[in-house]
N, C-alpha and C positions, 0 to 999 in steps of 0.2 A: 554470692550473687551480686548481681552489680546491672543497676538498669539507670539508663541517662533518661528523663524525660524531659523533651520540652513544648509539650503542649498539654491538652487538654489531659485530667487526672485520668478518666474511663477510657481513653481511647490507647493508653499504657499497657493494660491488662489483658488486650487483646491478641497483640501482636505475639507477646511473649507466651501465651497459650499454644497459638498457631506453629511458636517456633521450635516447639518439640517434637514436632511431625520430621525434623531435619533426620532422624533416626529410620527413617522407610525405608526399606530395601537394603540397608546398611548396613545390618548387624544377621544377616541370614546365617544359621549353622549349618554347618554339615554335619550329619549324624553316623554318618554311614561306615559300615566294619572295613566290608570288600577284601578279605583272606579269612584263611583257617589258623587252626593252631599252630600247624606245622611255620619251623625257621626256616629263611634261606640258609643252605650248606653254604661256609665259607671256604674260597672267599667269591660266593657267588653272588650274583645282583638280579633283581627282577623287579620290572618296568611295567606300570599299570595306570589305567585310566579309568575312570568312572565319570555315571551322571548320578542324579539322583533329585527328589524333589522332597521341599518341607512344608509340611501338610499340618498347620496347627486348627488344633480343636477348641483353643482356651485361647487367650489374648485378644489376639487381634478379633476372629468370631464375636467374642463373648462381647467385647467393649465397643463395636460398631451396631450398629439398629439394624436386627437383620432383615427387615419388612425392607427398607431401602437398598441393601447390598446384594438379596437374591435376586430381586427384578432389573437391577443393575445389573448384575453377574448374567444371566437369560441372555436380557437383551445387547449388552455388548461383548458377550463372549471374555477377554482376556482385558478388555480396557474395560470392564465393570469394576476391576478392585480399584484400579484410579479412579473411575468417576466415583463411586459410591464412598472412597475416600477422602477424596481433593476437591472437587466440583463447588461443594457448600464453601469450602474455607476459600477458594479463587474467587467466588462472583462476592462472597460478601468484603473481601479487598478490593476488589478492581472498582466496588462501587461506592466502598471506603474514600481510596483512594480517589475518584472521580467526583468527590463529593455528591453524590448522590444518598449516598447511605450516612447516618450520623455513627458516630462513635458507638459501641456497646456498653452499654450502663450495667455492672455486674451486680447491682442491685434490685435491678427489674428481673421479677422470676423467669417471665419469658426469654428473655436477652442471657441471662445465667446460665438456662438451662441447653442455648444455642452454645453455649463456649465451654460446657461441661462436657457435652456432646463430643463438638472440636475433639476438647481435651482428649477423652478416652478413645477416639476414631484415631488419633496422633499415635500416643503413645501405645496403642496396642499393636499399630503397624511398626512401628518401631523394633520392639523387641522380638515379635515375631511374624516377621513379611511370609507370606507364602510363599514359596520363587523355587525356580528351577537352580541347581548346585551343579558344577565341573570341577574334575579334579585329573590330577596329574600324580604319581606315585613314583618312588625307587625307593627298594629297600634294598640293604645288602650284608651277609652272614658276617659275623663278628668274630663266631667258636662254634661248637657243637651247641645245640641250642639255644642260641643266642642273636637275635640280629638286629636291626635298627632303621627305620622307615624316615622320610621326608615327604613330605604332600603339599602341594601346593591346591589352591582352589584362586577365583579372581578375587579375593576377598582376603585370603587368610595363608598364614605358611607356619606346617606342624611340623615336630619332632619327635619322635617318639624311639621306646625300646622297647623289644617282647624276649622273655624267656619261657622258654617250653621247659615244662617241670614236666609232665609224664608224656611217655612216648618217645620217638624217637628212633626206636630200634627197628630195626627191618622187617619183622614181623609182625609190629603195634599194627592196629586199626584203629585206636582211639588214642589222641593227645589232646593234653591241657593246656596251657600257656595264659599267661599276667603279662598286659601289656600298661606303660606308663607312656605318657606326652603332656605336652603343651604345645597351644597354639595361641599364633600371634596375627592380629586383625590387620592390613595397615591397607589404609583407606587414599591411598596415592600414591600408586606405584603402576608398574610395567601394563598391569592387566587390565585395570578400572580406576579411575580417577571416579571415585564415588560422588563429590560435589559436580564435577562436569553431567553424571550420568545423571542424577537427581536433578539439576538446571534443564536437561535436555528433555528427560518423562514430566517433571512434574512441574507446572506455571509458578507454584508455591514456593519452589527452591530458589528464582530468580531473586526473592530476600533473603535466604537463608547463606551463612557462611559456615564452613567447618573449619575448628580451628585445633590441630591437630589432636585430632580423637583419640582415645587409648581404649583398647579392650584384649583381655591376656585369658584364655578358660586352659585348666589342664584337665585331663580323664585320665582315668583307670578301668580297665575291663579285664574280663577271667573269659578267655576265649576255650571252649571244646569244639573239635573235631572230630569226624571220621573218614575212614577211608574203605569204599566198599567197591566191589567188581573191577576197580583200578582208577573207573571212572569219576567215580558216585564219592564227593565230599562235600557233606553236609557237615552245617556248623551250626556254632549259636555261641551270645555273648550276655556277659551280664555286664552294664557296666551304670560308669558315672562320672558325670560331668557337669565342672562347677566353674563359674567365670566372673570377671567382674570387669562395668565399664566406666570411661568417665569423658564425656565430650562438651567440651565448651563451644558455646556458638552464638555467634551473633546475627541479630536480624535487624533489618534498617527497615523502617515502611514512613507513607507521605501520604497526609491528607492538603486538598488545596488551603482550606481554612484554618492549617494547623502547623505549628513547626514540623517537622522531622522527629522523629524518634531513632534511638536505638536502643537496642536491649540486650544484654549480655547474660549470661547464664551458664551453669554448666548440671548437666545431668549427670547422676550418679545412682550406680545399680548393683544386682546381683542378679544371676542367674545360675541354679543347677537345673541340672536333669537325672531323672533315675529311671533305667528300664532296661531294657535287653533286643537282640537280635537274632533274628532264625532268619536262616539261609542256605541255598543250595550250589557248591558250586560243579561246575562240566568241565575234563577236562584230564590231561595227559601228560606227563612228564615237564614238559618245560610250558604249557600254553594249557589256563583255563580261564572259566569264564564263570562270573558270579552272578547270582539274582539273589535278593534279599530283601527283607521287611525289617523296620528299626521303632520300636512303639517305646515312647518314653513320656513321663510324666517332668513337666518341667514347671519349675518354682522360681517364681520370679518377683521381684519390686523394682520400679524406679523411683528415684524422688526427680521431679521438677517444680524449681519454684517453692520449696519446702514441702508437698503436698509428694506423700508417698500413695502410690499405685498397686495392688494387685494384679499381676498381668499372667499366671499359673495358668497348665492347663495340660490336658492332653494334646501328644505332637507324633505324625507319623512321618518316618522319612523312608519311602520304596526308593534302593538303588542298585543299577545295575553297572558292572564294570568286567575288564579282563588283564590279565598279566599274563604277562612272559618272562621267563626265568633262564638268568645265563651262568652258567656254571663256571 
């Protein structure tokens, strides 16, 4: 870590709190299965899309006050998780900044306990934003049980490979399948330029820089399936999934009566998850269509500033999608 300061000593410690919240909305997962056991036959391809939404129960919940984010949430509908997030950490900059407010003294319990607050309000949106998820899919058959997917989402681009170990045969009703990937976060590219879109929702970002972020998670899951009436496949998955992140960022903030600051830092984490998915999918030869629930326990730390986090918790992701299969 590396922090320049040139003003006053208490108004250092502020900035560099504030500027771990650069993580919001940024690091959203997708959790979601969306297929059964069954491979494509080679060498055939099938093309699918999904939404789906991440619904955490730990992090973010647990480390914001929720007396102030439910009444937020009420009264502003969808701009409650930004007010109830951002609003405190904007008016006490802008008033910072305007000289109207003095610096925060992290010695004064009161003033400690406003920036501990921050702290844990930052970093729990951080690692796990609630947010709605898209995604885009092609998989296509390799061999007889054998095939290989690509996904894209506005956030992230996976790879993966599935092998169906039982089933198969034309009379099965039930197959197994062990799928393996990795996926790759990149935070500026075709879809979202993540600092533009943070600059744009959130007043806080206008100090905030990213300075190319790194985050890589791979999973494993053991998918079953069935196949009933022709139509009727239902599924379900066990799986797991582990990642690690590391984003350097800079924040510049002005007080009138104070040099400039900047502060450089770099976060550094981990993140698994463990759980499983039940799911039903509709549907007929080349065209179905998926609904599914994804309940997973996820385990997480970051450090900012030396200062490691607990951010763990229960996380649901419902999603729904469909594919089409071209032989």
């Amino acid at each position: 870590m590396q922090i320049k300061v040139r003003s006053h000593g208490s108004l250092a410690f502020l900035p560099a709190i504030v500027a771990s919240s650069l993580l919001a909305g940024g690091c959203a997962t997708n959790l979601s299965t969306l297929q059964t056991a069954d491979t494509v036959s080679a060498p055939g391809v099938r093309v699918g899309a999904g939404a789906g939404l991440y619904i955490p129960g730990g992090g973010v919940m647990r480390e914001m006050d929720p007396r102030v984010c439910v009444s937020s949430l009420r009264d502003n509908g969808e701009d409650g998780i930004n007010a109830c997030l951002s609003d405190e950490y904007i008016e006490l900059l802008e008033a910072i900044q305007a000289g109207e407010a003095p610096p925060l003294d992290p010695d004064d319990p009161e003033d400690a306990e406003k920036i501990r607050q921050m702290f844990r309000n930052a970093v729990g949106l951080a690692l796990f934003p609630p947010a709605p998820m898209a995604e885009v899919s092609i998989r296509a058959g390799l061999a007889p049980n054998l095939d290989a997917g690509f996904r894209l989402t506005p956030l992230s681009a996976r790879g993966d490979v599935k092998w169906r170990f039982v089933g198969g045969e034309e009379d099965s009703v039930f197959s197994l399948a062990v799928l393996g990937g990795a996926e790759y976060y990149v935070y500026d590219w075709l879809f979202v330029d993540v600092q533009e879109f943070l600059r744009d929702e959130y007043e806080l970002f206008q100090h905030i820089v990213l300075n190319d972020p790194l985050r890589i998670d791979t999973e494993i899951a053991v998918i079953g399936s069935g196949e009933f009436l022709t139509i009727l496949h239902p599924y379900g998955a066990l799986k797991y999934r582990a990642g690690g992140f590391r984003i350097p960022l800079e924040l510049h903030i002005e007080h009138p009566d104070y040099e400039p600051i900047v502060v450089t830092d770099t976060i550094d984490g981990f993140v698994h998850f463990f759980g499983g998915t039940v799911g039903m999918g509709l549907g007929w030869r080349f065209l179905r269509v998926f609904a599914e629930v994804t309940a997973m326990m996820a385990v997480s730390s970051a450090t900012v500033l030396g200062d490691e986090i607990d951010l763990g918790g229960p996380t649901v992701y419902p999603a729904l999608g469909l594919a089409i299969e071209v032989p």
